[in-house]
Backbone as CSV, one residue per row, in Angstrom:
resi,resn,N_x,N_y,N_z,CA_x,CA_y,CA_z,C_x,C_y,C_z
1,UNK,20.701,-71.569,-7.208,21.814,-70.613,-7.280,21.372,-69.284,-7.887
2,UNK,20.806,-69.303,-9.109,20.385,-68.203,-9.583,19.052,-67.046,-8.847
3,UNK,18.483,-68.053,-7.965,17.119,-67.376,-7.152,18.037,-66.608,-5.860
4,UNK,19.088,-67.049,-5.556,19.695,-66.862,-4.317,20.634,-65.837,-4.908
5,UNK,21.208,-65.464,-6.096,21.691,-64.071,-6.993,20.687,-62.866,-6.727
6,UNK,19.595,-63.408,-7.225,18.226,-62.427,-7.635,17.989,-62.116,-6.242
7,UNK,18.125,-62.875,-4.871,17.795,-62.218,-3.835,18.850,-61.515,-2.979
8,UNK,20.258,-61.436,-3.573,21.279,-60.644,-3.258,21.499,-59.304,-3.897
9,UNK,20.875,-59.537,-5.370,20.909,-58.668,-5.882,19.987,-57.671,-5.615
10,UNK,18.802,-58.167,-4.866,17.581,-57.330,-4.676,17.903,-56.736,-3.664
11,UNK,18.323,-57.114,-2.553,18.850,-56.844,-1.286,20.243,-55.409,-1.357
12,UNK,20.839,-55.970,-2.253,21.585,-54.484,-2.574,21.348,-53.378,-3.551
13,UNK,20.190,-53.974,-4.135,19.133,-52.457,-4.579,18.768,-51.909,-3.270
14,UNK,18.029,-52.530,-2.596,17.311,-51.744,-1.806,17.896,-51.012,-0.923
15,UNK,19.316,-51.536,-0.552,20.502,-51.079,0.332,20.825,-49.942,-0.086
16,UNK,21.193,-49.898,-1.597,21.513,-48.837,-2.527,20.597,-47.531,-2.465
17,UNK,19.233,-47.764,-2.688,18.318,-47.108,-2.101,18.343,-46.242,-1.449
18,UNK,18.342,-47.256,-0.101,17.971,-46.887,1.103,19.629,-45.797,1.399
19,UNK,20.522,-45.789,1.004,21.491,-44.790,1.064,22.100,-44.020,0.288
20,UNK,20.898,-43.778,-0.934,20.428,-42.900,-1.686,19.879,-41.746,-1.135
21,UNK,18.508,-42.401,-0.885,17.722,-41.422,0.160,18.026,-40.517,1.255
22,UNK,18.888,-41.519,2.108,19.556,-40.868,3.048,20.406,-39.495,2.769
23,UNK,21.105,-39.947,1.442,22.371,-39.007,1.380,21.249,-38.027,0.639
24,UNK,20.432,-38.083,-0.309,19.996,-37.122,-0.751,18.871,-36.293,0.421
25,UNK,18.758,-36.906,1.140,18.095,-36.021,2.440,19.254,-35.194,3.052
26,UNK,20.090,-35.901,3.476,21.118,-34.899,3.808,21.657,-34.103,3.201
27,UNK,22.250,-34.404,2.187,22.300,-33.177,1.339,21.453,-31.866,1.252
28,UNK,20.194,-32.071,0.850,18.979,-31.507,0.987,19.051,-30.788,2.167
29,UNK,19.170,-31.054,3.290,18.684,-30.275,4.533,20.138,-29.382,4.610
30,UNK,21.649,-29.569,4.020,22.615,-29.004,4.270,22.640,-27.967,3.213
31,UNK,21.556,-28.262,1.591,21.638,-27.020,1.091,20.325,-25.518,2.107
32,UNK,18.970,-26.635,2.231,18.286,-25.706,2.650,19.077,-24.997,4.412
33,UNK,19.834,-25.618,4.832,20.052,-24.874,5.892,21.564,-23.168,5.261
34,UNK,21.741,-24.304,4.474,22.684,-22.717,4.283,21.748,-21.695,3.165
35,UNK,20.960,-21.814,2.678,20.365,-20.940,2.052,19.616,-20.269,3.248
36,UNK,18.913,-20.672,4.406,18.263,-19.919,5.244,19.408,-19.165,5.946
37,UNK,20.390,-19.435,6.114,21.305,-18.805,6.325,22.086,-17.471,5.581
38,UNK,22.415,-17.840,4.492,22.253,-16.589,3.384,20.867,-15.659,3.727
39,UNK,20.031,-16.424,3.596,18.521,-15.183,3.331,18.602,-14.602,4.446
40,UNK,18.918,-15.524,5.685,19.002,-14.823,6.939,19.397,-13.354,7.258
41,UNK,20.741,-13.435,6.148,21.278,-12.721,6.229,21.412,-11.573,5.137
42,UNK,20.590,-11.747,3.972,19.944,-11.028,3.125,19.197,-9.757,3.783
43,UNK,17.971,-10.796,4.416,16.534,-10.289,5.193,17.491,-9.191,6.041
44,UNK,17.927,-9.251,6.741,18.667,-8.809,7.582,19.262,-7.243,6.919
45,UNK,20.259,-7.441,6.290,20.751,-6.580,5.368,19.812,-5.551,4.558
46,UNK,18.954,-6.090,3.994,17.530,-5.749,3.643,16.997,-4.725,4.443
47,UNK,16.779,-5.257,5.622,15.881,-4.313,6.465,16.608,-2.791,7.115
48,UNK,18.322,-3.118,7.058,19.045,-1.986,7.784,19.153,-0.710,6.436
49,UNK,19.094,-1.585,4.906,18.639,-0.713,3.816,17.500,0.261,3.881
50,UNK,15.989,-0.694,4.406,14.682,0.005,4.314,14.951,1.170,5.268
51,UNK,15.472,0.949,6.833,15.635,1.642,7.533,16.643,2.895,7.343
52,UNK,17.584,2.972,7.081,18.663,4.008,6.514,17.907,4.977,5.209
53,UNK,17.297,4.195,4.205,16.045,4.625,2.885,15.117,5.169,3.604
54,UNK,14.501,5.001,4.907,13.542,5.635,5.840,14.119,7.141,6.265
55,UNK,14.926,6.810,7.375,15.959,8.130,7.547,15.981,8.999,6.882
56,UNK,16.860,8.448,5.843,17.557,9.268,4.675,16.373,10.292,4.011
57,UNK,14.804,9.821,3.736,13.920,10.496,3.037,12.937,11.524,4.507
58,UNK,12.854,10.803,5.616,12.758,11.922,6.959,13.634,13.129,6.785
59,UNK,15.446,13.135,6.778,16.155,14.321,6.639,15.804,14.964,5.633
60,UNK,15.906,14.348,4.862,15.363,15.268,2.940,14.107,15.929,3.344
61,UNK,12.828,15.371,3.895,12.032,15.960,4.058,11.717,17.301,4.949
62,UNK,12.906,16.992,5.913,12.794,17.813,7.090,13.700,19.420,6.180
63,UNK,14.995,18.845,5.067,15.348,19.515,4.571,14.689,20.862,3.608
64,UNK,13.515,19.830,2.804,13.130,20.360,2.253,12.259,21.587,2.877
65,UNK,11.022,20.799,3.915,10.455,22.317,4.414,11.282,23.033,4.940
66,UNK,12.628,23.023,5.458,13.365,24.049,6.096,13.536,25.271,4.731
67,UNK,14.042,24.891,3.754,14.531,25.292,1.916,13.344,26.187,1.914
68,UNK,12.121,25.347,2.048,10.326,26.509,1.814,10.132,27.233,2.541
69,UNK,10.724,27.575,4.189,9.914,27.821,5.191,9.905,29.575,5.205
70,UNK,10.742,30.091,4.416,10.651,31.524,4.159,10.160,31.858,2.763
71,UNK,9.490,30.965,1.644,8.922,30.898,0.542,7.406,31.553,0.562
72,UNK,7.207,32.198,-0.189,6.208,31.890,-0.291,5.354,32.470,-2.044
73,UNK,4.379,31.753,-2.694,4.296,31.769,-4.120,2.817,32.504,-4.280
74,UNK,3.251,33.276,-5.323,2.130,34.130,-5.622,1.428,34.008,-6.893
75,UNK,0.086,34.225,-7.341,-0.399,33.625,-8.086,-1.322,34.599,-8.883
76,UNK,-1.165,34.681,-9.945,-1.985,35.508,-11.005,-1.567,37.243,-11.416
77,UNK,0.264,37.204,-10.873,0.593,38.329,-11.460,1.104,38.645,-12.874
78,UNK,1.096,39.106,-13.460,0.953,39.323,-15.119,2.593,39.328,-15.426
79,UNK,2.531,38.670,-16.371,4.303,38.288,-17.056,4.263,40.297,-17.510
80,UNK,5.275,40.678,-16.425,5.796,41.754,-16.523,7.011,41.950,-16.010
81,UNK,8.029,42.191,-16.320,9.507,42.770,-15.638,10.400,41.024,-16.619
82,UNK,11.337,40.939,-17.300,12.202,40.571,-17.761,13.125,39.717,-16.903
83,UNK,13.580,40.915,-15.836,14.934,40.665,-15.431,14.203,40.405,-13.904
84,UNK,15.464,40.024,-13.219,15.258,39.754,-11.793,14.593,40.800,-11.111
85,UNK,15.651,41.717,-11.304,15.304,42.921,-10.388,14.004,43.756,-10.926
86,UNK,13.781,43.892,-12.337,12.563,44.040,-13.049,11.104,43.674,-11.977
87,UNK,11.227,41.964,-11.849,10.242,41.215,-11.493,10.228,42.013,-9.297
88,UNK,11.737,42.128,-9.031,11.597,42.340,-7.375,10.531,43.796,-7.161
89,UNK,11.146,44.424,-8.084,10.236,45.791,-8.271,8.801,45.974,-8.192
90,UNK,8.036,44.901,-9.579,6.750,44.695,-9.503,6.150,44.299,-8.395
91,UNK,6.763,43.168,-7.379,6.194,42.783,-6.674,6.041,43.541,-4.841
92,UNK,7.364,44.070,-5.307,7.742,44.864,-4.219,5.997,46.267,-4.013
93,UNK,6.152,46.669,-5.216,5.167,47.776,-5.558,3.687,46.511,-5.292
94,UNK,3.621,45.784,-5.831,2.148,45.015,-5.430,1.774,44.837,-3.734
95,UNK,3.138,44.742,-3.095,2.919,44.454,-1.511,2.947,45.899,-0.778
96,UNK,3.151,46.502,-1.073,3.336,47.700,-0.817,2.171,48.959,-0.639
97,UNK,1.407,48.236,-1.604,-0.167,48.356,-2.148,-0.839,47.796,-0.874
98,UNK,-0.440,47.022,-0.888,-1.233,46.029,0.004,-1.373,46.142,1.733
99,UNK,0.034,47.225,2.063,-0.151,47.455,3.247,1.233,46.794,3.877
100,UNK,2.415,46.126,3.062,3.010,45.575,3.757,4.494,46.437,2.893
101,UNK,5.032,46.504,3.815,6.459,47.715,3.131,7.649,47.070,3.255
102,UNK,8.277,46.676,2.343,9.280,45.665,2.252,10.271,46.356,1.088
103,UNK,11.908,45.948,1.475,12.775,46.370,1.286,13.068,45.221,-0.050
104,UNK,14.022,45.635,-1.353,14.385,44.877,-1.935,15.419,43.961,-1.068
105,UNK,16.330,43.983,-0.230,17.291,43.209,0.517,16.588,42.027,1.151
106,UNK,15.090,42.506,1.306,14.428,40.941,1.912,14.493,40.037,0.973
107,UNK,14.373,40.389,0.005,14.024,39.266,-1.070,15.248,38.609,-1.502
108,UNK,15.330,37.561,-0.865,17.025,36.625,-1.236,17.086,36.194,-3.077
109,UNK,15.670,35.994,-3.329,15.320,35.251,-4.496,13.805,35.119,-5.186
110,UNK,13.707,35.662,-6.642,12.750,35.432,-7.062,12.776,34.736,-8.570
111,UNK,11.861,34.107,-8.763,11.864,33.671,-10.213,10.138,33.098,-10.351
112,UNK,9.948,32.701,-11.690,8.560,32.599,-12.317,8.843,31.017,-11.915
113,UNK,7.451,29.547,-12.116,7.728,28.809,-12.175,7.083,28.133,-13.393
114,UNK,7.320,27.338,-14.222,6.731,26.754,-15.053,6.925,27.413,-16.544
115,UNK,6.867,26.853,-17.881,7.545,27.414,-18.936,6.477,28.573,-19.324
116,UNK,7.234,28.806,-19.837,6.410,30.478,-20.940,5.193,30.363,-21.605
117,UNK,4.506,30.456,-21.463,2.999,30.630,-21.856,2.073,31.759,-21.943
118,UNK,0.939,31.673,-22.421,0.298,32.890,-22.051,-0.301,32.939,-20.918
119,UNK,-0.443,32.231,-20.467,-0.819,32.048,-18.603,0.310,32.978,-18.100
120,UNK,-0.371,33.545,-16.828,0.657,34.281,-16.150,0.828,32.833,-14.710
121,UNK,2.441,32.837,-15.047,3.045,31.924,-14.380,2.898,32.180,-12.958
122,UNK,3.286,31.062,-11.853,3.215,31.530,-10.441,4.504,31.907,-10.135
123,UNK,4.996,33.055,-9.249,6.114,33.512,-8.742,6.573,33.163,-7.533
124,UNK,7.858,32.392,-7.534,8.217,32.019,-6.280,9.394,32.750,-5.242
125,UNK,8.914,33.444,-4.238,9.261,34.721,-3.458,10.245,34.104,-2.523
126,UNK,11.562,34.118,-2.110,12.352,33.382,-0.936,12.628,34.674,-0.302
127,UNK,12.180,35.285,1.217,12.318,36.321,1.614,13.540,36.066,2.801
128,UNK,14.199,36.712,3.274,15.395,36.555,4.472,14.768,36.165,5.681
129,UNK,14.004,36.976,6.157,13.156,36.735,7.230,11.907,36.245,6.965
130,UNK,11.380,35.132,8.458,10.253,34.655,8.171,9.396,35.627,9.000
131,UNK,9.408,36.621,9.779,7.776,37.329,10.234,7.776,38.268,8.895
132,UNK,8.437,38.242,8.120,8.193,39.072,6.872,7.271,38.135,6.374
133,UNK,7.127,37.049,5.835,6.564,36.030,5.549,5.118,35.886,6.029
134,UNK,5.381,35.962,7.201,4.263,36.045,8.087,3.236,37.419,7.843
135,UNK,3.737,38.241,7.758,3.227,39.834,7.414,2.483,39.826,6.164
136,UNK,3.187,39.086,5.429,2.649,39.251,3.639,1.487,38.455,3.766
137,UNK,1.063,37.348,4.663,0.160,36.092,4.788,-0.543,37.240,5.569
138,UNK,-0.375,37.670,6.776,-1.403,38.734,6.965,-2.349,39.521,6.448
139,UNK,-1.699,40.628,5.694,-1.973,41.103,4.770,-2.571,40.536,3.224
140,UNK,-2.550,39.442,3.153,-3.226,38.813,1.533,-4.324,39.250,1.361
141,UNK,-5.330,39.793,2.258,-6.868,39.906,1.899,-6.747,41.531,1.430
142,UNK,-5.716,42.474,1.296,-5.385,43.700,0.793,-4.954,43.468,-0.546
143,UNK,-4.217,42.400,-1.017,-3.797,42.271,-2.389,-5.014,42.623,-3.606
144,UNK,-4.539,42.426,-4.321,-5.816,42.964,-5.829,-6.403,41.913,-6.115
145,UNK,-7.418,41.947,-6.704,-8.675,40.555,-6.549,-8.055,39.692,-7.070
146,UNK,-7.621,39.716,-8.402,-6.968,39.069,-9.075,-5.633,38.007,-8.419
147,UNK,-5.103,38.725,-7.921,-3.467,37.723,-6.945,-4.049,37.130,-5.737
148,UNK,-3.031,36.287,-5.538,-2.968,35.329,-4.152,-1.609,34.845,-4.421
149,UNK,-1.484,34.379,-3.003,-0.267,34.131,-1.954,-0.546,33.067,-1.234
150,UNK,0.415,32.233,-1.322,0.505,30.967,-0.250,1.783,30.411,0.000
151,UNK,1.687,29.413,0.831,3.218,29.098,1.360,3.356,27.960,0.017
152,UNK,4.767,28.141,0.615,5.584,27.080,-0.565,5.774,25.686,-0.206
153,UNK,4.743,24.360,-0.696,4.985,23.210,-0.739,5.706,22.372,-1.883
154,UNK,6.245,21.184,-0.913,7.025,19.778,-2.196,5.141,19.288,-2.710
155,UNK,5.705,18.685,-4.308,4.627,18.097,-4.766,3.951,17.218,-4.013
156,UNK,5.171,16.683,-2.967,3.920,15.298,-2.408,3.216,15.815,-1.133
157,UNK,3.391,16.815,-0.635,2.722,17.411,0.496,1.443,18.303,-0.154
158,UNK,1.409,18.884,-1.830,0.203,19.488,-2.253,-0.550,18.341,-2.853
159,UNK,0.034,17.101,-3.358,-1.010,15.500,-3.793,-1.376,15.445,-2.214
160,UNK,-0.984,15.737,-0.858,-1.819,14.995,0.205,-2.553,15.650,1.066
161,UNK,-2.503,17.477,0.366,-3.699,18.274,1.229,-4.421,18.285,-0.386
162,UNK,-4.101,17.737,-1.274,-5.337,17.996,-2.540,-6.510,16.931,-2.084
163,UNK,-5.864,15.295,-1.338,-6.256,13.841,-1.215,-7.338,14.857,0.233
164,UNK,-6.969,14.957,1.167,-7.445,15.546,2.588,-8.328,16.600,2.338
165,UNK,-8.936,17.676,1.362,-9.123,18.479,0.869,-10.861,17.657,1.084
166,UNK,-11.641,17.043,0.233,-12.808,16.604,0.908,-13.304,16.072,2.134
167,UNK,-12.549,15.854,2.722,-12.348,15.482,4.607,-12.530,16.973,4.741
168,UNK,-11.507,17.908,4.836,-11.687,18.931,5.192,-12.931,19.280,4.944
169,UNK,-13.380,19.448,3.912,-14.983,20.192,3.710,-15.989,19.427,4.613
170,UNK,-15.934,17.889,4.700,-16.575,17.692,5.722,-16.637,17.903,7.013
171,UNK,-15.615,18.088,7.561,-15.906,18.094,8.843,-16.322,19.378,9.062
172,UNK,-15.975,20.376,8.124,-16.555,21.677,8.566,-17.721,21.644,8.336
173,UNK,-18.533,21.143,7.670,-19.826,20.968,7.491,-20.495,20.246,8.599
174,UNK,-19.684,19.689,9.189,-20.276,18.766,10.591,-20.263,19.729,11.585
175,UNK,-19.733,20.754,11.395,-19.786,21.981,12.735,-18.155,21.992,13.162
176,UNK,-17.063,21.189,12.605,-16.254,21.107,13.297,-15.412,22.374,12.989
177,UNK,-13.977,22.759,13.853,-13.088,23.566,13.616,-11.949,22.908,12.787
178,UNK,-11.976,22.809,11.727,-11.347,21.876,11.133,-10.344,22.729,9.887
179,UNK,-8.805,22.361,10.292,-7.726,23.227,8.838,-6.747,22.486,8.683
180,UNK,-6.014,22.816,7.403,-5.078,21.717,7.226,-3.323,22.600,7.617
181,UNK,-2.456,21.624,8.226,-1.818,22.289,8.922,-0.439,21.446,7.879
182,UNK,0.230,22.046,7.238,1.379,21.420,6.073,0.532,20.373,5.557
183,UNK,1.085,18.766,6.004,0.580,17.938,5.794,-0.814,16.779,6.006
184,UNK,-0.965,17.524,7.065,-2.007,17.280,8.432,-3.600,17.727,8.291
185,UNK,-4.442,16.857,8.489,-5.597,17.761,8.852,-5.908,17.701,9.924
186,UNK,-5.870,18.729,10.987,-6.082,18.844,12.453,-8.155,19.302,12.472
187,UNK,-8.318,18.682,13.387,-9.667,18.915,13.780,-10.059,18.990,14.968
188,UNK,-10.925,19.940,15.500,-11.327,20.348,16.966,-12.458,20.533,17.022
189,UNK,-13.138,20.401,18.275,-14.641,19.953,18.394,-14.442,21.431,18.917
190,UNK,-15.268,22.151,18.351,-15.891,23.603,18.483,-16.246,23.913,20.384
191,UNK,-16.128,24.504,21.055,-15.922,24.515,22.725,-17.592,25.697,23.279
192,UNK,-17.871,25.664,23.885,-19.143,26.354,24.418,-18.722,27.837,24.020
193,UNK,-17.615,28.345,24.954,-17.712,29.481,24.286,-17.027,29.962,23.177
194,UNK,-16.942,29.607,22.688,-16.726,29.684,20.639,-17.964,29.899,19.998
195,UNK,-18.934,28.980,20.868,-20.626,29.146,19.851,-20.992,30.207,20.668
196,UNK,-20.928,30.787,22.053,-21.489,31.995,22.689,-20.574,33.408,21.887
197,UNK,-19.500,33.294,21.772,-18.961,34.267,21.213,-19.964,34.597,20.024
198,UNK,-19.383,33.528,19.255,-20.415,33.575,17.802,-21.645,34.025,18.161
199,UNK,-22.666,33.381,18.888,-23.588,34.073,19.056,-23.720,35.609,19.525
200,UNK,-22.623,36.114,20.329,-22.778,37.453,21.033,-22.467,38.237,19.446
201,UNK,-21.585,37.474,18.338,-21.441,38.721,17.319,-22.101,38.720,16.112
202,UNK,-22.996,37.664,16.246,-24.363,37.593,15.284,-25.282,39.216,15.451
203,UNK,-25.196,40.169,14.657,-26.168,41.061,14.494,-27.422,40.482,14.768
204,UNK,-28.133,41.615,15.258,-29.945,41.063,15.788,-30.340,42.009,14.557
205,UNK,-31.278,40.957,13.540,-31.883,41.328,12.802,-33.468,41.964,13.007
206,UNK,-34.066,41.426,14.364,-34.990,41.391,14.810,-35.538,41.639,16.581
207,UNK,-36.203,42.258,16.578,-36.218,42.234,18.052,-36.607,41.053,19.010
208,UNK,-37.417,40.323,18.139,-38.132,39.227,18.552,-37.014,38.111,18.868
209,UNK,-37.594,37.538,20.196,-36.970,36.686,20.304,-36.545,35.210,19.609
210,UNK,-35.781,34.865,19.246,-35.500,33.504,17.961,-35.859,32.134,18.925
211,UNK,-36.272,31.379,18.436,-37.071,30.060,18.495,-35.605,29.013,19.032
212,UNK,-35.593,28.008,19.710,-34.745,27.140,19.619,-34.355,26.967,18.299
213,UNK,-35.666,26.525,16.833,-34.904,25.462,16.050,-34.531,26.745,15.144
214,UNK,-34.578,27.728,15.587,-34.056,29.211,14.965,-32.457,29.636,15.149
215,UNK,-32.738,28.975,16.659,-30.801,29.434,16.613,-29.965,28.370,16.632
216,UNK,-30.600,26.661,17.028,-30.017,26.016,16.209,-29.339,26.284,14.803
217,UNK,-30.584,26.452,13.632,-30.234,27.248,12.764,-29.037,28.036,12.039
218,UNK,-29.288,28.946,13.315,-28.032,30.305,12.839,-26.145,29.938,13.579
219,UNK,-26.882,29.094,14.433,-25.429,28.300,14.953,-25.088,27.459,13.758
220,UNK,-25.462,26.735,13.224,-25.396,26.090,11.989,-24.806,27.052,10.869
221,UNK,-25.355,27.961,10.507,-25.138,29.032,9.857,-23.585,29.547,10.015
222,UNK,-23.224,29.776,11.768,-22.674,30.567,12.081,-20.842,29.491,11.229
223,UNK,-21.435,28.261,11.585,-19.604,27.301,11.641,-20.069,27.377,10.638
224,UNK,-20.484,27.294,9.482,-20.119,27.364,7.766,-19.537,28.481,7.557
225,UNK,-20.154,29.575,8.133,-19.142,31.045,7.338,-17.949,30.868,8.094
226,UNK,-17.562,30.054,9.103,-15.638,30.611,9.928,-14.893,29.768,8.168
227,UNK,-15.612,29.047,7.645,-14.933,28.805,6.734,-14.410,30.427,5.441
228,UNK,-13.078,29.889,5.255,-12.808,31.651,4.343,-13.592,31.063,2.989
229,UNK,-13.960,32.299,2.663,-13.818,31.933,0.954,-12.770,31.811,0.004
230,UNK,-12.463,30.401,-0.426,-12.015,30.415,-1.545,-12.080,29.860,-3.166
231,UNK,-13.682,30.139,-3.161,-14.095,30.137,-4.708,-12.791,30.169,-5.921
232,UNK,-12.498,31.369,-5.628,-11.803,31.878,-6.845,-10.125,31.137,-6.814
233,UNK,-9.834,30.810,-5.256,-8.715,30.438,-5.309,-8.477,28.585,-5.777
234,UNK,-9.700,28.292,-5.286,-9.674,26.808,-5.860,-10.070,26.399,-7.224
235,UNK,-10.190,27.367,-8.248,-10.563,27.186,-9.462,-9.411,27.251,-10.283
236,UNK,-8.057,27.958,-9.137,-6.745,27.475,-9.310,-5.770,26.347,-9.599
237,UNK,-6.387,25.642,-8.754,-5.368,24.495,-7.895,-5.234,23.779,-9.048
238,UNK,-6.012,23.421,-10.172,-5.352,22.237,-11.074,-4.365,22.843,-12.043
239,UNK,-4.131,23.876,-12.411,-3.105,25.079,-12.521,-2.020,24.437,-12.002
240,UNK,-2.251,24.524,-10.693,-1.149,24.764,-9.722,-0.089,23.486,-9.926
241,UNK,-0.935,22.432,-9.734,0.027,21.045,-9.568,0.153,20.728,-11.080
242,UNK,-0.184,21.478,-12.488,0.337,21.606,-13.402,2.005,21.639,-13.251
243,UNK,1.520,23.694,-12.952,2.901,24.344,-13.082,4.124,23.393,-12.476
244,UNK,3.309,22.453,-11.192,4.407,21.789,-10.325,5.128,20.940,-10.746
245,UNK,4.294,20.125,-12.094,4.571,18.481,-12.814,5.724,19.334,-13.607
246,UNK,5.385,20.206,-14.451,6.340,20.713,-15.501,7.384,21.437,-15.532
247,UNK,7.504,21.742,-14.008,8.422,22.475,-12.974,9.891,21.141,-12.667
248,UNK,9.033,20.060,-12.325,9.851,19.249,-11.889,10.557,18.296,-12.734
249,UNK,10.289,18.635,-13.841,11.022,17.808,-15.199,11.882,18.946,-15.395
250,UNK,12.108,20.342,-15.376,12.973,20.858,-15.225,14.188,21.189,-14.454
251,UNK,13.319,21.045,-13.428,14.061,21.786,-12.268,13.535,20.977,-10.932
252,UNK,13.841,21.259,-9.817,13.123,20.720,-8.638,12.570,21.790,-7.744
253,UNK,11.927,23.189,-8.240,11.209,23.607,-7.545,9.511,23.262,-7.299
254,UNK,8.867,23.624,-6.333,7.350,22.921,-6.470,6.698,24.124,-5.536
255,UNK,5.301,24.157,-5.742,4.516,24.809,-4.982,3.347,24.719,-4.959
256,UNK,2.522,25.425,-4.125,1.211,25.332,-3.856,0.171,26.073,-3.718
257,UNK,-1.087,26.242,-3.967,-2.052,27.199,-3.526,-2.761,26.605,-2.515
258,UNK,-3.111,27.725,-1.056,-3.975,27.201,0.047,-5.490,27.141,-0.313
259,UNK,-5.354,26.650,0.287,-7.391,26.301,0.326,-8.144,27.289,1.100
C-alpha cells in the first residue's frame, strides 16, 4: 500500500512538472513576444526620430550658410572706432584703399568677434549684396599686409576644412588642381593644356634649349606655385577657431580664415 502511494505520488510530481514547464514556457514566449512587439515598435519610432533629427540639422545647416552667404570676416584690423558706425567708417576707408568703393548702406551689420583683449579681434562684415562680397574677395590682394578677408563659416565646417587642410597640401604636391570648396575638397587632374599654357608663360631664362628632365622639372615647379601664398595667413588659423570657441559660449556667431 505504501509503495503504491510513493508511486502515485511520484507520478503527480512529475505531472506537476511536466505542467509547470509547459505553463512557464508559455508564459515565457507570451512575455517575449509582446516585448518584441513593444521594441518593434520602439525601433520603429526611434528611427522616424533619427530621421526628422537628420532633416531638422540639413535645414539648420542649409539655414545657416544662407545667414553667412553675404558675410564676410576680416582679420588683423586694430581695435579702433567704439561705436558701430565708428567701426563702418574704418573699414569702409580700409576697402576703399584697396580699390573697392562701397557705400555705408551696404553694410547691413558689423561687429568685432570674441572678448576684449589686446589682440585685435576679427570683424564680422554682413553686406546687402553678395557681388559686393564678391568684389571685396577680389580685391583682398590690395588690402594692407597686415589684414585679410575671408568668407564666413559655422565652427563645424572650419574643424572640417582645418581636418582636409593636409589632404589639400597633398594633392597639390602630387601636381593636382586641388581647393577646398565650403566643406568639400574638390580635386582635378591638371588637363594638357593647363601644363602648355603654363609652359607658354614660364619666362625663358635661357636661350638654350631645356633637357626633358629640365622641364619635367619646371612643370613640377610650375603646379607648386598655382598654389597662393598663405604663410602669414595660416599662422592665423589657431587664433581663429579660438575667437570661434569663445564666440560661441557667448553668442552663436563663428568664423573663419581661408587657406
Amino acid at each position: 500500500m505504501d509503495k503504491q502511494m510513493e508511486i502515485l505520488l511520484s507520478k503527480i510530481n512529475e505531472k506537476f512538472n511536466e505542467q509547470t514547464i509547459t505553463l512557464t514556457t508559455a508564459i515565457t514566449q507570451n512575455v517575449m513576444e509582446a516585448l518584441d512587439d513593444k521594441l518593434k515598435v520602439l525601433t520603429e519610432e526611434n528611427n522616424n526620430l533619427k530621421t526628422r533629427v537628420s532633416t531638422l540639422e540639413k535645414k539648420i545647416s542649409i539655414l545657416e550658410k544662407e545667414k553667412r552667404m553675404k558675410n564676410l570676416v576680416f582679420f588683423g584690423i586694430e581695435e579702433k572706432g567704439k561705436t558701430e558706425l565708428e567701426l563702418v567708417d574704418f573699414v569702409k576707408e580700409i576697402l576703399e584703399d584697396s580699390g573697392t568703393n562701397i557705400d555705408s548702406q551696404e553694410i547691413s551689420n558689423i561687429h568685432r568677434i570674441g572678448t576684449n583683449s589686446e589682440k585685435n579681434r576679427p570683424i564680422i562684415v554682413s553686406l546687402t549684396t553678395s557681388w559686393k562680397k564678391h568684389l571685396i574677395l577680389k580685391n583682398k590682394r590690395n588690402l594692407p599686409t597686415n589684414v585679410f578677408v575671408n568668407e564666413d563659416y559655422p565652427k563645424e565646417v572650419l574643424e572640417t576644412r582645418k581636418q582636409l587642410k593636409s589632404q589639400l597640401e597633398e594633392e597639390r604636391k602630387n601636381g593636382n588642381i586641388a581647393f577646398l570648396k565650403y566643406d568639400k575638397l574638390i580635386v582635378k587632374k591638371p588637363s594638357n593644356s593647363n601644363r602648355e599654357k603654363r609652359k607658354r608663360e614660364t619666362p625663358t631664362g635661357s636661350p638654350t634649349t631645356p633637357t626633358p628632365s629640365q622641364k619635367k622639372s619646371n612643370t613640377k615647379n610650375e603646379k607648386i606655385e598655382t598654389q597662393p601664398p598663405s604663410t602669414n595667413k595660416e599662422v592665423l588659423k589657431p587664433s581663429i577657431l579660438k575667437f570661434v570657441t569663445r564666440e560661441r559660449s557667448a553668442s552663436t556667431s563663428e568664423m573663419q580664415k581661408n587657406e
